[in-house]
N, CA, C and O of each residue as an XYZ file, in Angstrom:
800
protein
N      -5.159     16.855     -3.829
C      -4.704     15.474     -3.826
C      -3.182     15.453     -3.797
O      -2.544     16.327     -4.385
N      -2.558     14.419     -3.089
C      -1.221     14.793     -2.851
C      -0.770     14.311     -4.001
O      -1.531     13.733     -4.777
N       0.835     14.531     -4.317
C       1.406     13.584     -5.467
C       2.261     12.747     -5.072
O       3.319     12.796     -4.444
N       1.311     11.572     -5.780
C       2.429     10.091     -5.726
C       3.944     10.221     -6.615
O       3.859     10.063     -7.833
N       4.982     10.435     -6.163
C       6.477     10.399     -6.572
C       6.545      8.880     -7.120
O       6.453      7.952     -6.316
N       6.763      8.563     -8.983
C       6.653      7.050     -9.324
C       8.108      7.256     -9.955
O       8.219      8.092    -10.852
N       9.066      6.641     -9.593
C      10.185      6.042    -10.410
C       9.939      4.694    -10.994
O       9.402      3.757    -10.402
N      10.574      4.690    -12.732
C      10.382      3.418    -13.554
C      12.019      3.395    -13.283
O      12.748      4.384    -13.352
N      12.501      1.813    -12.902
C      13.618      1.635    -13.472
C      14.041      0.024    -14.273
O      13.698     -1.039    -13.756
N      14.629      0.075    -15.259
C      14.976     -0.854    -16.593
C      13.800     -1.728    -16.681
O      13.758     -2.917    -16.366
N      12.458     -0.705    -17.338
C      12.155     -1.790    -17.659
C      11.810     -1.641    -19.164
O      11.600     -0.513    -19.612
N      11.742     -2.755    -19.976
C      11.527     -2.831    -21.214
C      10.819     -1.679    -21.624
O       9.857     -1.267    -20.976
N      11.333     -0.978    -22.929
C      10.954      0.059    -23.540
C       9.508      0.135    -23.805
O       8.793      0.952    -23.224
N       8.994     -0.843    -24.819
C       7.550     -1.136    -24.503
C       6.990     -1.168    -23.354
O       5.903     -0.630    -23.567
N       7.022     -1.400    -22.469
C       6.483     -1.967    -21.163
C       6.602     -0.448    -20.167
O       5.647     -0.067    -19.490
N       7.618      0.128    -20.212
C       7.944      1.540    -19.586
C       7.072      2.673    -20.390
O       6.928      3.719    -19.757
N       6.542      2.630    -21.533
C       5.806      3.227    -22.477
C       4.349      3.006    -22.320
O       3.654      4.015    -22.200
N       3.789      1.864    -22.303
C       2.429      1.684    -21.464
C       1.848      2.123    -20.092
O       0.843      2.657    -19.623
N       3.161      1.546    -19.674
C       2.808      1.883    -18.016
C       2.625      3.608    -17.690
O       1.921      4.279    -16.936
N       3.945      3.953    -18.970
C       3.611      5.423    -18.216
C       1.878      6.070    -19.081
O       1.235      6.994    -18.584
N       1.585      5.576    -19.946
C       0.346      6.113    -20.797
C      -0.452      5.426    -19.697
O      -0.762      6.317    -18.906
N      -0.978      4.134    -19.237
C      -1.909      3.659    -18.392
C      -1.358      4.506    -16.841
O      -2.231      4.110    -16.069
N      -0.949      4.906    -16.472
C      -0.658      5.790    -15.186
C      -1.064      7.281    -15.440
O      -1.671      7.873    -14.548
N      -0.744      7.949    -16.674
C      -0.909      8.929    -16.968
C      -2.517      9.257    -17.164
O      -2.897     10.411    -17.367
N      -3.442      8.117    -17.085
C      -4.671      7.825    -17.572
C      -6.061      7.565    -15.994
O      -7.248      7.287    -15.823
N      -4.662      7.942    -15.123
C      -5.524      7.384    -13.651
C      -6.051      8.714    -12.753
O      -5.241      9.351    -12.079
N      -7.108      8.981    -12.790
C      -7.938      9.984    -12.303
C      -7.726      9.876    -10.689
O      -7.683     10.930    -10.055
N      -7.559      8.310     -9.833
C      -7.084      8.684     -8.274
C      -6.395      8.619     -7.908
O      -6.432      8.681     -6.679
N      -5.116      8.437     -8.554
C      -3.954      8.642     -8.352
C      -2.735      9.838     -9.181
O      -2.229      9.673    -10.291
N      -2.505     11.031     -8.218
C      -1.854     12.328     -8.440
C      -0.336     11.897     -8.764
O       0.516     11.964     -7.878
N       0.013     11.393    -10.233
C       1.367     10.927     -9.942
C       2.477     12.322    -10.875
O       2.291     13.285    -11.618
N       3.621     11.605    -10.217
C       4.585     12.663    -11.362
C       5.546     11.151    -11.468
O       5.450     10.262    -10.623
N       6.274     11.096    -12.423
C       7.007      9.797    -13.362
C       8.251     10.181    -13.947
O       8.422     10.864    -14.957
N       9.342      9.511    -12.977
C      10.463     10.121    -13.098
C      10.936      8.551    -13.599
O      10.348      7.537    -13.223
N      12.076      8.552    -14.491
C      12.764      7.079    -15.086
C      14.189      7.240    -14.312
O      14.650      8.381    -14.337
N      14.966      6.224    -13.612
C      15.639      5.995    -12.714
C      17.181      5.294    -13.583
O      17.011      4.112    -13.880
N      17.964      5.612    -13.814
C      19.155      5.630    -14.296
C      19.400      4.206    -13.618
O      19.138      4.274    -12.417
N      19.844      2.867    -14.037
C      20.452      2.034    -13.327
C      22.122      2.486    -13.034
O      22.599      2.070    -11.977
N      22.598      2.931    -13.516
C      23.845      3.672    -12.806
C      23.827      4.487    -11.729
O      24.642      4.607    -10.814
N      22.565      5.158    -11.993
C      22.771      6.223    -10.306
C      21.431      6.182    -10.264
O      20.594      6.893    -10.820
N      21.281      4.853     -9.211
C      20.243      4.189     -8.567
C      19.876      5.122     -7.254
O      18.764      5.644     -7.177
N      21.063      5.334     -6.029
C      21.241      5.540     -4.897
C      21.152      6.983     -5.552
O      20.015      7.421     -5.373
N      21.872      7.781     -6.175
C      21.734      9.405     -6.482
C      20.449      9.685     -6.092
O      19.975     10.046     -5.014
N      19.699      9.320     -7.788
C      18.386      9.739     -8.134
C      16.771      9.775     -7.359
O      15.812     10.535     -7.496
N      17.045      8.426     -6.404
C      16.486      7.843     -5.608
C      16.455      8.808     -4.459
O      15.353      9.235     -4.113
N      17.566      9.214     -3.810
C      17.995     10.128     -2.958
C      17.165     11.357     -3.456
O      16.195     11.642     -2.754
N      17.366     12.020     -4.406
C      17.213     12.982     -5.053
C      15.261     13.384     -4.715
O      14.552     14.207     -4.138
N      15.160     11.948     -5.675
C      13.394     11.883     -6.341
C      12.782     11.321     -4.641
O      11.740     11.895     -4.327
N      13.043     10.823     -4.123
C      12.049     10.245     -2.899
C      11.131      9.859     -3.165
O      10.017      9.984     -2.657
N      11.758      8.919     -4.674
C       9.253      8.062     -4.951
C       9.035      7.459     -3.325
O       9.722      7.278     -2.319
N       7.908      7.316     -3.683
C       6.774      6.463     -2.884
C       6.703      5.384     -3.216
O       6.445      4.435     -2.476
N       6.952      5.334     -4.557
C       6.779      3.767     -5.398
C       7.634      3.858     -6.865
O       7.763      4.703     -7.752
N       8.198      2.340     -6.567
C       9.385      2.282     -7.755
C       8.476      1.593     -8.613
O       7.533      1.169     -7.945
N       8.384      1.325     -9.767
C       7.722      0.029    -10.672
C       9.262      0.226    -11.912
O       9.741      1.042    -12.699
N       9.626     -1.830    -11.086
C      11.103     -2.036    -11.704
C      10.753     -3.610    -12.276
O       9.894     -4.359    -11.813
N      11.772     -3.917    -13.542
C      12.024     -5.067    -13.802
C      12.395     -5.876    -12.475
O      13.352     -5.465    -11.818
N      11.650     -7.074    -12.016
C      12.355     -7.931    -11.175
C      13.751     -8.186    -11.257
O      14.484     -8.100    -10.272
N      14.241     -8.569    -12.662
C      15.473     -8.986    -13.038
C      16.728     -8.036    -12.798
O      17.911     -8.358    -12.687
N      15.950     -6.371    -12.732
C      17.264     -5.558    -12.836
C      17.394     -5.239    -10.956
O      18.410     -4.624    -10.633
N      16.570     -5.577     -9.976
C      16.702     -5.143     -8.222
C      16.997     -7.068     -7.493
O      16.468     -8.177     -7.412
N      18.118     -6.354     -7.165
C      18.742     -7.768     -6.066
C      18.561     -6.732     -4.722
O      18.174     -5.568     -4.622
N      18.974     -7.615     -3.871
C      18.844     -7.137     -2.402
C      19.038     -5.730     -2.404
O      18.158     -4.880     -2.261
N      20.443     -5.516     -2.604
C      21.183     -4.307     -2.101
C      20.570     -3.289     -2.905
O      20.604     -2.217     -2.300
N      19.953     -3.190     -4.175
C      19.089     -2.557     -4.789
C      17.744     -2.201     -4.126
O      17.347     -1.072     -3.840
N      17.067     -3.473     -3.920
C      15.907     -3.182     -2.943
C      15.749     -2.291     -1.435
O      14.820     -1.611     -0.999
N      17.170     -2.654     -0.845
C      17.276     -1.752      0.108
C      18.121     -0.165      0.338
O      18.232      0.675      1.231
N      18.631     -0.389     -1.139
C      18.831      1.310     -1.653
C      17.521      1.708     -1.511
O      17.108      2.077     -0.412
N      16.552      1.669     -2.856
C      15.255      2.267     -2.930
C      14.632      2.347     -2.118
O      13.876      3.313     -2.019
N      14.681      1.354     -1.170
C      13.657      1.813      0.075
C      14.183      2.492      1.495
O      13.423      2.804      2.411
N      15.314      2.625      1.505
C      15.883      3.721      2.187
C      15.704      5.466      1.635
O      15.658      6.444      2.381
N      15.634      5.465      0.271
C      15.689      6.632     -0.248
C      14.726      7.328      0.465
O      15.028      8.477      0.788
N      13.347      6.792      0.874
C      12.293      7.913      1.068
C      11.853      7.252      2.447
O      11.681      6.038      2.558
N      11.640      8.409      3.773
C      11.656      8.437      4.601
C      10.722      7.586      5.658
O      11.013      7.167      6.778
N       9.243      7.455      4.754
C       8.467      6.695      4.778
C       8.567      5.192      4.291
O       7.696      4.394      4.638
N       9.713      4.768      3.421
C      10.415      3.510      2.977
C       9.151      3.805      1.339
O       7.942      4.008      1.236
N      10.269      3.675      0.378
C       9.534      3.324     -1.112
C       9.206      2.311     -1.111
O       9.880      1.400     -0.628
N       8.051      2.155     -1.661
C       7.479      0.603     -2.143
C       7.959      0.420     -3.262
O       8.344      1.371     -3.943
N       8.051     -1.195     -3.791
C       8.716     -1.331     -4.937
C       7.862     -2.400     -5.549
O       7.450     -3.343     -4.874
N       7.622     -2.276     -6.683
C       6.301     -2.843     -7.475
C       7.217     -3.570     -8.462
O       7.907     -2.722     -9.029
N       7.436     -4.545     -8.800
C       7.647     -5.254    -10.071
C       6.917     -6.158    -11.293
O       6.437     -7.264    -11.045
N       6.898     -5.777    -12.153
C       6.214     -5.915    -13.618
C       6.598     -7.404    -14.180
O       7.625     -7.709    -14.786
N       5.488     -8.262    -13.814
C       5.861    -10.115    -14.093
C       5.540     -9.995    -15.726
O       4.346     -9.864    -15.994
N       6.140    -10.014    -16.446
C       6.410    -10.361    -18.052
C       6.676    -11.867    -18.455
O       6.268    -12.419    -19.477
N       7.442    -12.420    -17.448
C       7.678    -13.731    -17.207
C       7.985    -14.085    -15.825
O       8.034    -13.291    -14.886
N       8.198    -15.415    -15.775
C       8.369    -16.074    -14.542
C       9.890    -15.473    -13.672
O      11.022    -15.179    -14.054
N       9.285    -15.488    -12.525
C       9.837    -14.424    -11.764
C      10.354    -15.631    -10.513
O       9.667    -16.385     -9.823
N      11.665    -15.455    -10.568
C      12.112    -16.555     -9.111
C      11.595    -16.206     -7.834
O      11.224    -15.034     -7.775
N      11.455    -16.890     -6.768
C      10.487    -16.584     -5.689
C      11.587    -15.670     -4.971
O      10.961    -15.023     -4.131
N      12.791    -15.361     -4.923
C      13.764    -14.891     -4.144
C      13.754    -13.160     -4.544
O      14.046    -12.149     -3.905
N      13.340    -13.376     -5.709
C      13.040    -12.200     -6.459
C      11.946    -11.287     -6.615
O      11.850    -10.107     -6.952
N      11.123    -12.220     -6.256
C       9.770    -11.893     -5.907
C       9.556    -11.214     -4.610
O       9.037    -10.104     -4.488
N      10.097    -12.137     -3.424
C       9.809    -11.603     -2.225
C      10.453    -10.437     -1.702
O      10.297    -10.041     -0.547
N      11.684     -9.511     -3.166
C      11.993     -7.894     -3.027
C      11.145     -7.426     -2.323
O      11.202     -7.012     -1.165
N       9.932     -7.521     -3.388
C       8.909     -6.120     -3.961
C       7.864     -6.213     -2.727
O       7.761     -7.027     -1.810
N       7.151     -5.086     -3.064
C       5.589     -5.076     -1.805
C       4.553     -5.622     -2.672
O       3.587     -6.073     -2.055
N       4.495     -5.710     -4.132
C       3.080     -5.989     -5.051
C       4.173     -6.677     -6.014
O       5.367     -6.383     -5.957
N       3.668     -7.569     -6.851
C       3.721     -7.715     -8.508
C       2.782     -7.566     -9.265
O       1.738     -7.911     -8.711
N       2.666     -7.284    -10.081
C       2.115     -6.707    -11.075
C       2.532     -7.289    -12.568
O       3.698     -7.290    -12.961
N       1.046     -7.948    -13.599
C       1.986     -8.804    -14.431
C       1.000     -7.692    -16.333
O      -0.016     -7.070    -16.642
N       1.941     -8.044    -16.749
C       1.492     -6.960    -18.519
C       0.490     -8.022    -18.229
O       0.862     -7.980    -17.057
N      -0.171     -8.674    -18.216
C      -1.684     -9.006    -18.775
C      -3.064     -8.236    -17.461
O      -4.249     -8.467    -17.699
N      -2.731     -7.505    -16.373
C      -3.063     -6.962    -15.544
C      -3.919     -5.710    -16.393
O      -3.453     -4.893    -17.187
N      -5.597     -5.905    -15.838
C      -6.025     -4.234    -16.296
C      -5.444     -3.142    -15.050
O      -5.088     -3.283    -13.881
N      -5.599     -1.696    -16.250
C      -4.780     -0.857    -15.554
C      -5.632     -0.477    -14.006
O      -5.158     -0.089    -12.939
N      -6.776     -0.711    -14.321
C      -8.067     -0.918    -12.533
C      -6.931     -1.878    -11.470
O      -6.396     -1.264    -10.547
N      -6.722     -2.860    -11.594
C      -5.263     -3.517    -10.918
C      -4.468     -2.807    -10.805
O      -4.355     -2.434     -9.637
N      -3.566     -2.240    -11.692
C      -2.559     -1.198    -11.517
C      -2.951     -0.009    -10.307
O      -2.333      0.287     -9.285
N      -3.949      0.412    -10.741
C      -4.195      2.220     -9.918
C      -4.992      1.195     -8.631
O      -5.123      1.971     -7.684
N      -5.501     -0.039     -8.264
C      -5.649     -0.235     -6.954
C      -4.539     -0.555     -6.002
O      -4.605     -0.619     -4.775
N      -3.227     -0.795     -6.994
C      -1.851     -0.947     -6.330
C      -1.131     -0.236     -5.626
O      -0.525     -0.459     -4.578
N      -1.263      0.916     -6.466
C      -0.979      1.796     -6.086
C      -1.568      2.964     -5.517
O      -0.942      4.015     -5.377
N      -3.043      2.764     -5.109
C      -3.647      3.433     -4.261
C      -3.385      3.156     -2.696
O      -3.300      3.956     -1.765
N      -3.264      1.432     -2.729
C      -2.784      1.249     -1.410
C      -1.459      1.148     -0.964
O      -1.055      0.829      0.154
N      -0.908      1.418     -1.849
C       0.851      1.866     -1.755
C       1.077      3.203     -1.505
O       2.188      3.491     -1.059
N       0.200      4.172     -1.708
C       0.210      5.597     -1.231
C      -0.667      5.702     -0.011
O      -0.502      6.648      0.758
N      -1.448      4.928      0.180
C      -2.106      4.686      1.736
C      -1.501      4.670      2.878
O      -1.759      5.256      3.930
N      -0.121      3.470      2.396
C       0.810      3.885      3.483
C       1.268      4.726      4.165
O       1.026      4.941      5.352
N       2.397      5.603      3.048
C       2.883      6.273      2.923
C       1.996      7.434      3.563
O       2.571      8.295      4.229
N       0.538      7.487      3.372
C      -0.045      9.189      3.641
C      -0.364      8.387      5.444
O      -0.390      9.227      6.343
N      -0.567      6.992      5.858
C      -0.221      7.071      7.226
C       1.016      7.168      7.726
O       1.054      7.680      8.844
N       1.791      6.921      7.376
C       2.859      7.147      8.058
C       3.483      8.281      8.231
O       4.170      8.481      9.232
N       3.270      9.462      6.961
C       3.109     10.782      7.515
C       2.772     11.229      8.090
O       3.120     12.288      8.612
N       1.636     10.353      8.284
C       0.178     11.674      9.316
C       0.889     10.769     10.853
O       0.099     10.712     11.795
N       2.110     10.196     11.047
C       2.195      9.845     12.432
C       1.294      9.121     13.081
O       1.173      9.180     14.305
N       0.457      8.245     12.193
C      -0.491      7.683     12.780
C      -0.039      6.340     13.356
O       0.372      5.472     12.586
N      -0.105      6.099     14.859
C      -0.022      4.708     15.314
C      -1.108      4.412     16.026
O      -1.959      5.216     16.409
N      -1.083      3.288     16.202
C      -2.007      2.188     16.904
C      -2.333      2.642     17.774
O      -3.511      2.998     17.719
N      -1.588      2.939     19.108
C      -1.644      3.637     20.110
C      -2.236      5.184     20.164
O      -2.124      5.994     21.085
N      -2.681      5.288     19.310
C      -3.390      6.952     19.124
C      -4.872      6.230     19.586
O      -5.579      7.034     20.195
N      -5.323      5.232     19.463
C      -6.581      4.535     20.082
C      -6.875      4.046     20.721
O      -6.177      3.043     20.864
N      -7.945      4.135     21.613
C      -8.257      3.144     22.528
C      -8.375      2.016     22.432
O      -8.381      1.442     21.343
N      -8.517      1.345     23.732
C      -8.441     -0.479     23.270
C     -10.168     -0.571     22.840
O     -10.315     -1.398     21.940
N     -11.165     -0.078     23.168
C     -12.362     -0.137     22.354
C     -12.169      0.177     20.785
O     -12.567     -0.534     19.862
N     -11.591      1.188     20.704
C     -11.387      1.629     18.923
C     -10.678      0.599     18.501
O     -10.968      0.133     17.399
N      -9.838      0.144     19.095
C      -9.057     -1.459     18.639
C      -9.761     -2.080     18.175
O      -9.798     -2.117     16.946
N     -10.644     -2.855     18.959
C     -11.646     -3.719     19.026
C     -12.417     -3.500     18.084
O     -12.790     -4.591     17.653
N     -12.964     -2.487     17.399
C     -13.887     -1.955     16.450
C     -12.817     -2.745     15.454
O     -12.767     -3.860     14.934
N     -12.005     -1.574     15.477
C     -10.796     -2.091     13.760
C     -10.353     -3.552     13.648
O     -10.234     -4.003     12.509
N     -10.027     -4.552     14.967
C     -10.217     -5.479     14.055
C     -11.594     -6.209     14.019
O     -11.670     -7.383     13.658
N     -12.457     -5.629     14.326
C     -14.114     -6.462     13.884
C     -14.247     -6.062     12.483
O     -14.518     -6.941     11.664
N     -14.053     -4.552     12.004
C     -14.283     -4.329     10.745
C     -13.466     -4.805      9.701
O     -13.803     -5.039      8.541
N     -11.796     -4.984     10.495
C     -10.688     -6.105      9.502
C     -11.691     -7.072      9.578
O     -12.495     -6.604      8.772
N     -12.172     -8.058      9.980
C     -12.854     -9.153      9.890
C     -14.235     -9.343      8.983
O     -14.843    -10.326      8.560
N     -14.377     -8.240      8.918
C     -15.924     -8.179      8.048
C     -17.317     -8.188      9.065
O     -18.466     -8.423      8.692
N     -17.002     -7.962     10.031
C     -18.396     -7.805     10.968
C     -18.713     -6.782     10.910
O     -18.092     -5.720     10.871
N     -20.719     -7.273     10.887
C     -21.233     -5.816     10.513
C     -20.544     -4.906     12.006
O     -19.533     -5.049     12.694
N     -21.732     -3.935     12.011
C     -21.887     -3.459     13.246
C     -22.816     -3.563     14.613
O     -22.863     -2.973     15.693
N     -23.640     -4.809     13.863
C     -24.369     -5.207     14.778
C     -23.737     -6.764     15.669
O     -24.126     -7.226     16.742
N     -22.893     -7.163     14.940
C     -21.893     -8.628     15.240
C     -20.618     -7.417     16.250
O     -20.371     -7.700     17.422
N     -20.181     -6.582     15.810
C     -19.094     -5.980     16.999
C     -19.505     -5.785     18.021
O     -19.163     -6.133     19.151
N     -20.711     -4.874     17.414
C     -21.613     -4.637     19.015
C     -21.931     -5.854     20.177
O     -22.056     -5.624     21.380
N     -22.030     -7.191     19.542
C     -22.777     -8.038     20.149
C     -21.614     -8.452     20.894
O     -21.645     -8.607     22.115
N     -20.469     -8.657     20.101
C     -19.273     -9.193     20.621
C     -18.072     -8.204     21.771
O     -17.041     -8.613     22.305
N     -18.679     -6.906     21.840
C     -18.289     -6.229     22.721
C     -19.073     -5.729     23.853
O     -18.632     -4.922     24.672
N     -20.808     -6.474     23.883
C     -21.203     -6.272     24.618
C     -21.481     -4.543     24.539
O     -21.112     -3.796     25.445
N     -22.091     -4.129     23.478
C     -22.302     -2.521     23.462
C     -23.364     -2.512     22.516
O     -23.767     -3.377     21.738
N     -23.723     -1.365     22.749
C     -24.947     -0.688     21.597
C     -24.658     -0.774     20.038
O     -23.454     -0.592     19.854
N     -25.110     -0.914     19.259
C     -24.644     -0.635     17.675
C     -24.354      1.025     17.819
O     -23.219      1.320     17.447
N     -25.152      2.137     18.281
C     -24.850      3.244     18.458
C     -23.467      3.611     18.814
O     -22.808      4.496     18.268
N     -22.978      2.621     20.066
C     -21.452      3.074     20.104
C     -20.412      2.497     19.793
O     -19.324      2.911     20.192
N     -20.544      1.352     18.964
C     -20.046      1.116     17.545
C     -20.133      1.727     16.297
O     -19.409      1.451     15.339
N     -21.196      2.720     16.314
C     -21.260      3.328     14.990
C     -20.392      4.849     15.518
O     -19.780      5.449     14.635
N     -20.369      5.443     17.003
C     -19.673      6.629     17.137
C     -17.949      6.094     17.456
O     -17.011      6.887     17.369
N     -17.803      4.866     17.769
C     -16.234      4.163     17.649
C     -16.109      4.940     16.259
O     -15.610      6.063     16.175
N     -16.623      4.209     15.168
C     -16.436      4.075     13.865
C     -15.896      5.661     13.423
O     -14.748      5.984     13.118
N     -16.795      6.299     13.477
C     -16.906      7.772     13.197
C     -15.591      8.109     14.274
O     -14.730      8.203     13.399
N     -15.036      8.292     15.222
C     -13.869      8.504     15.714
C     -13.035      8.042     15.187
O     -12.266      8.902     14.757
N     -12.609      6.611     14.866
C     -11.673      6.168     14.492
C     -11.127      6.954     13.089
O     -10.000      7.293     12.729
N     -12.687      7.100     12.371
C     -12.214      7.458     10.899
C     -11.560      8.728     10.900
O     -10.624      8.950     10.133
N     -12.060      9.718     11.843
C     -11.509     11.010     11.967
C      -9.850     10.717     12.585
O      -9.008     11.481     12.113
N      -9.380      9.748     13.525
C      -8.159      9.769     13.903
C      -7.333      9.690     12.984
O      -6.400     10.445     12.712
N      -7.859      8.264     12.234
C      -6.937      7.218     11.147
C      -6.906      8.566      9.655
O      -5.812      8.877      9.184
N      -7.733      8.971      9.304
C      -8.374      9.896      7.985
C      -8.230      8.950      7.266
O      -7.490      9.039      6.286
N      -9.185      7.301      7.693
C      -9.437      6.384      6.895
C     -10.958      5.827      6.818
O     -11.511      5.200      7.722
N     -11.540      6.181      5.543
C     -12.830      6.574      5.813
C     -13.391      5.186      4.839
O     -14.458      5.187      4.224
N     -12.245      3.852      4.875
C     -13.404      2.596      4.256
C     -13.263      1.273      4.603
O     -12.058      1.030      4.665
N     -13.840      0.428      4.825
C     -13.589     -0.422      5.559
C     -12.071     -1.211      4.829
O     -11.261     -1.884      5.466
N     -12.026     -0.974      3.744
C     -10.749     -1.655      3.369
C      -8.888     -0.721      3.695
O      -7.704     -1.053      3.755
N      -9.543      0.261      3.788
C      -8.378      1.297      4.413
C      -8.191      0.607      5.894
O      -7.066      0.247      6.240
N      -9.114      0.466      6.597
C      -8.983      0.135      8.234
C      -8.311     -0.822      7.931
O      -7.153     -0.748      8.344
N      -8.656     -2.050      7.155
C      -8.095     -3.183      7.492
C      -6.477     -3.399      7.293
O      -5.733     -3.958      8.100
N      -6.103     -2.819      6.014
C      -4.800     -2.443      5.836
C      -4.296     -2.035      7.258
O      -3.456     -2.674      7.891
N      -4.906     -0.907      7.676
C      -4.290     -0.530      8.975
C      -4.451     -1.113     10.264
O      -3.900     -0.476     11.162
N      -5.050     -2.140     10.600
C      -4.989     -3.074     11.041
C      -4.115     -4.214     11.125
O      -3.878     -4.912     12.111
N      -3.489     -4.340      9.481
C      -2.509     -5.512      9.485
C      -1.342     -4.573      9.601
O      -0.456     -4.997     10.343
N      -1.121     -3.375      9.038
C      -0.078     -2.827      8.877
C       0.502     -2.649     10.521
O       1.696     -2.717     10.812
N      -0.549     -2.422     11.454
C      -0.313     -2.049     12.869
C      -0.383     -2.943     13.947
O      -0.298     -2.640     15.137
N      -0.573     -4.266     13.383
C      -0.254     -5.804     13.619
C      -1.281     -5.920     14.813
O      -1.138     -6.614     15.820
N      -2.739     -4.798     14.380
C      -3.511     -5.394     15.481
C      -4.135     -6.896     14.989
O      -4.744     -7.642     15.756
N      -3.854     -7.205     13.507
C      -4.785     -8.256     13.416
C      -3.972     -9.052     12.509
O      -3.317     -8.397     11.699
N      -3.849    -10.557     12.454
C      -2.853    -10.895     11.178
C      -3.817    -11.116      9.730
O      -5.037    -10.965      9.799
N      -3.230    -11.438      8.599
C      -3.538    -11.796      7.358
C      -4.247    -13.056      7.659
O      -5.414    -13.354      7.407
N      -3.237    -13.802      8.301
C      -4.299    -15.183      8.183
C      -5.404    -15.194      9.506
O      -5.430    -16.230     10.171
N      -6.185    -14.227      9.843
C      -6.554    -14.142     10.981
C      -7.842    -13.899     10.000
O      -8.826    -14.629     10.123
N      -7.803    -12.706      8.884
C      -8.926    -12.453      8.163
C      -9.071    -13.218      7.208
O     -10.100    -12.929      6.598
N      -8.413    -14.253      6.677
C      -8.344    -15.235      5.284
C      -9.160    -16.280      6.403
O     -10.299    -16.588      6.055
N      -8.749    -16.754      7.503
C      -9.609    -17.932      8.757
C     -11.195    -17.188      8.377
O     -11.923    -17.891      7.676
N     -11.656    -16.046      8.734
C     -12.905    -15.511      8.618
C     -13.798    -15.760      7.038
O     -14.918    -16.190      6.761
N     -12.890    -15.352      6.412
C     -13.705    -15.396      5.486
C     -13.329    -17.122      4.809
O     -13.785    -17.355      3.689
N     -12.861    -17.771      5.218
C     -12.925    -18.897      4.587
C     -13.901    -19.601      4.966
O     -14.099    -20.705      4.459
């Protein structure tokens, strides 16, 4: 299992003390937990290359946000910890918030798909590694159609919707329907409000 790189920076002593015991407590996520100096933000950052920061909203303004996510090559995600009300300008830093009344099952699904990224964008995976049929599959399955609704709607067998499927998963090394869909929005074959229209 690879390791997730987690920098904490300023956040409340209590709150930096939980998080690291509820992280330290997560069986699918391989982390190591480094605490981030607000003085040598850009150093350490440089240095550590997290994957994912989990910071006080209050202590990352812009130029902070786009330190940390320059640091690591794949861009760090940056998670902030809602304790209180959080200005929307402040909010729209981060990739997740995350608030202390959150179970830690919330936490480690945050950051499962915050290392999702990151392990595609290593693996060089783009859109274009697929055909426009494998397209077509990924966003039916972003959408929630079985495999008998893709099939129908592509005019094909369920059989070669089910060997799409099985290709794709071997390209992507994304083996659930909620991994695809991420990679789907992430690869702008499909939008957010395209799957919120479906299921509404």
């Amino acid at each position: 299992m690879k390791q997730t790189v987690i920098g904490l920076l300023s956040l409340p002593p209590i709150i930096e003390s939980g998080i690291t015991s509820m992280i330290g407590k997560m069986r699918s996520v391989n982390c190591s937990i480094h605490r981030i100096d607000p003085a040598r933000i850009k150093e350490q950052a440089a240095h550590l290359r997290p994957t994912v920061v989990i910071a006080d909203p209050f202590a990352v303004g812009p130029s902070t946000a786009a330190e940390l996510r320059a640091s690591s090559k794949n861009g760090t995600k940056l998670v902030g910890i809602n304790y209180c009300a959080i200005p929307p300008a402040s909010a729209r830093l981060f990739d997740a918030i995350v608030s202390v009344h959150d179970q830690a099952s919330a936490v480690e699904s945050i950051l499962n798909k915050l290392s999702a990224f990151e392990d595609q964008a290593s693996e060089d995976v783009e859109s274009k590694s697929l055909s426009q049929r494998e397209k077509d599959v990924v966003i039916g399955i972003a959408k929630g159609l079985s495999n008998k609704e893709i099939a129908a709607r592509m005019s094909v067998s369920v059989n070669t919707v089910m060997t799409h499927r099985r290709n794709i998963s071997a390209k992507l090394k994304i083996h659930s329907p909620a991994g695809i869909t991420i990679y789907a929005i992430v690869s702008k074959l499909i939008k957010l409000e395209d799957i919120k229209t479906d299921l509404g």
